[in-house]
C-alpha positions in Angstrom: -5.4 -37.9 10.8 -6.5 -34.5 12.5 -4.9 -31.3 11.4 -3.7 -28.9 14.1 -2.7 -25.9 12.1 -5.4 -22.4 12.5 -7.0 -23.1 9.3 -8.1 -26.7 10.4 -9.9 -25.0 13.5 -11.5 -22.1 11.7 -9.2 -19.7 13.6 -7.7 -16.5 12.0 -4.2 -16.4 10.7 -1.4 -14.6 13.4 -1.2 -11.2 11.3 1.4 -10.4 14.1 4.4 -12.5 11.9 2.9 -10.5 8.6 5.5 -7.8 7.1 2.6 -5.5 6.5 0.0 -6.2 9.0 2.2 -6.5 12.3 1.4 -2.9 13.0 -0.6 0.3 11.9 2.8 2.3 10.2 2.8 -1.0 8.2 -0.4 -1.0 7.4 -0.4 2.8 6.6 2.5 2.4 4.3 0.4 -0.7 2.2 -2.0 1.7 2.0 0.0 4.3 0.6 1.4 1.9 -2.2 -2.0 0.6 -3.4 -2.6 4.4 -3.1 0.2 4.8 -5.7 -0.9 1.9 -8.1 -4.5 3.2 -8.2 -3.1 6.6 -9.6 -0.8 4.8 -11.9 -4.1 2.8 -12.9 -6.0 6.4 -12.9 -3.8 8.1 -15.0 -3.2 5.7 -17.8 -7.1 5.8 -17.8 -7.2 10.0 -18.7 -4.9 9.0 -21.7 -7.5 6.7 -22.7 -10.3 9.0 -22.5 -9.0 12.2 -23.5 -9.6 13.4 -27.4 -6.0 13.6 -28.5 -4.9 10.9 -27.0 -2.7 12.2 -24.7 -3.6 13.8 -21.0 -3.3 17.5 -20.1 -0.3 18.5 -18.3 -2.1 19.3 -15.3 -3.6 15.9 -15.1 -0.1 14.5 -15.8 1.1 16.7 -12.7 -1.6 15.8 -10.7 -0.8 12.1 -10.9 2.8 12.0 -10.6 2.8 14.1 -7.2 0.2 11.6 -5.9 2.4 8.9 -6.6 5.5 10.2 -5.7 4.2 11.6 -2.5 2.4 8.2 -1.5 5.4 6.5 -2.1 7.7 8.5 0.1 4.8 8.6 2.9 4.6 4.6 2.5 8.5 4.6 2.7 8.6 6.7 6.0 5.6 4.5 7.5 7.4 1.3 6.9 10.8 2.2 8.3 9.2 3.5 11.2 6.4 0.4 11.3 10.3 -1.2 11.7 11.0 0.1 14.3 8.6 0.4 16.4 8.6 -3.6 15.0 11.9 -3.9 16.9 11.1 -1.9 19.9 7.8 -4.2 20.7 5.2 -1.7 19.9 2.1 -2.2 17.8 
C-alpha cells in the first residue's frame, strides 16, 4: 500500500491553498498579529517587573499603540492579501 499524498514523497505542502501564506499581504498581516501578541506578552511582563506592581503610563501607552496599530495594519494587509487572492496575484 503506497501513499501518494506530498508528505509520503518528502515534498513540501502547497502553501498556495493556505489562508495566510497564499501571498505576501497575507503573510504581512500574520506578521502583524504575532506582532500584537508579542506586545500583549511584553507588556504583562513590565507589570511583573516593575516595583509597584503596576507599569508606568508611558509603558502602558507604548504597548497599546503597538497593538492597536499592528492590528489595524494586519487588518488592511489581509483584506487586500484578499483581493489580490481573487484577482490571481501573489
Amino acid at each position: 500500500m503506497s501513499r501518494r499524498d506530498g508528505a509520503a514523497n518528502g515534498s513540501k505542502p502547497d502553501l498556495s491553498r493556505s489562508r495566510f501564506f497564499c501571498n505576501n499581504a497575507r503573510k504581512g498581516s500574520l506578521v502583524c498579529g504575532i506582532l500584537a501578541f508579542v506586545a500583549l506578552v511584553i507588556g504583562g511582563g513590565f507589570a511583573e517587573i516593575s516595583s509597584n506592581g503596576s507599569p508606568t503610563s508611558l509603558e502602558t501607552a507604548v504597548v497599546r499603540y503597538i497593538i492597536l496599530g499592528s492590528l489595524v495594519i494586519g487588518l488592511i494587509l489581509y483584506i487586500v492579501g484578499g483581493r489580490m487572492l481573487r484577482r490571481g496575484q501573489s
